[in-house]
C-alpha positions, 0 to 999 in steps of 0.5 A: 743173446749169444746162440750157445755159449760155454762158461767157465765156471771153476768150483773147488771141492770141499777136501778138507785141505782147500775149504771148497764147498760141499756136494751140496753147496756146489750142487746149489751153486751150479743151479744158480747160475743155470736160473740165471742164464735161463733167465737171460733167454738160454733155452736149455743149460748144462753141466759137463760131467766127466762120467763113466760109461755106465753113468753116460748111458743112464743120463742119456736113457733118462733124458730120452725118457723125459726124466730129469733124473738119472740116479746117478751113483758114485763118489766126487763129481758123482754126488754132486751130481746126485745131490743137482738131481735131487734139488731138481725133485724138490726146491728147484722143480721150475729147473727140471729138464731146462738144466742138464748134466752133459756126460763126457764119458771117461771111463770106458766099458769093461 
């Protein structure tokens, strides 16, 4: 086993013109491919999100709490993000915590 690795792992969003796959489609898709890498022995799995700074800090705050869940608001990436954290609370629990979203942070402050 490979000690970290990153994947690239492309999904289209659903905009009505390219018929991608939904928030929660994608949200499904990502979790997934999480369980499958845990499965392989990879201790932790994450998602990199380009977030902004409020959203950054609300993941890093819930992780530190040892919360799987930041309730992350906004439109686009954020509701797919909301829609893994809302499948982390009901039919994928086993995922809590092993699976994580890793901010990079895009928009600053104000």
């Amino acid at each position: 086993m490979t000690r970290g690795a990153f994947i690239d792992f492309p999904l289209v969003y659903d905009d009505h013109v390219n018929h991608g796959l939904s928030d929660d489609q994608q949200a499904q898709t990502i979790l997934a491919a999480a369980r499958a890498l845990l499965s392989q022995g990879y201790p932790i799995v994450a998602i990199l999100y380009s977030a902004n700074a409020s959203q950054t800090a609300d993941i890093e705050k819930a992780y530190a709490e040892r919360r799987y869940s930041a309730e992350i608001e906004g439109e686009n990436q954020a509701q797919v993000m909301r829609s893994l954290e809302n499948k982390l609370g009901t039919d994928s629990r086993d995922l809590q915590l092993k699976m994580r979203i890793a901010p990079i942070t895009t928009i600053p402050a104000p």
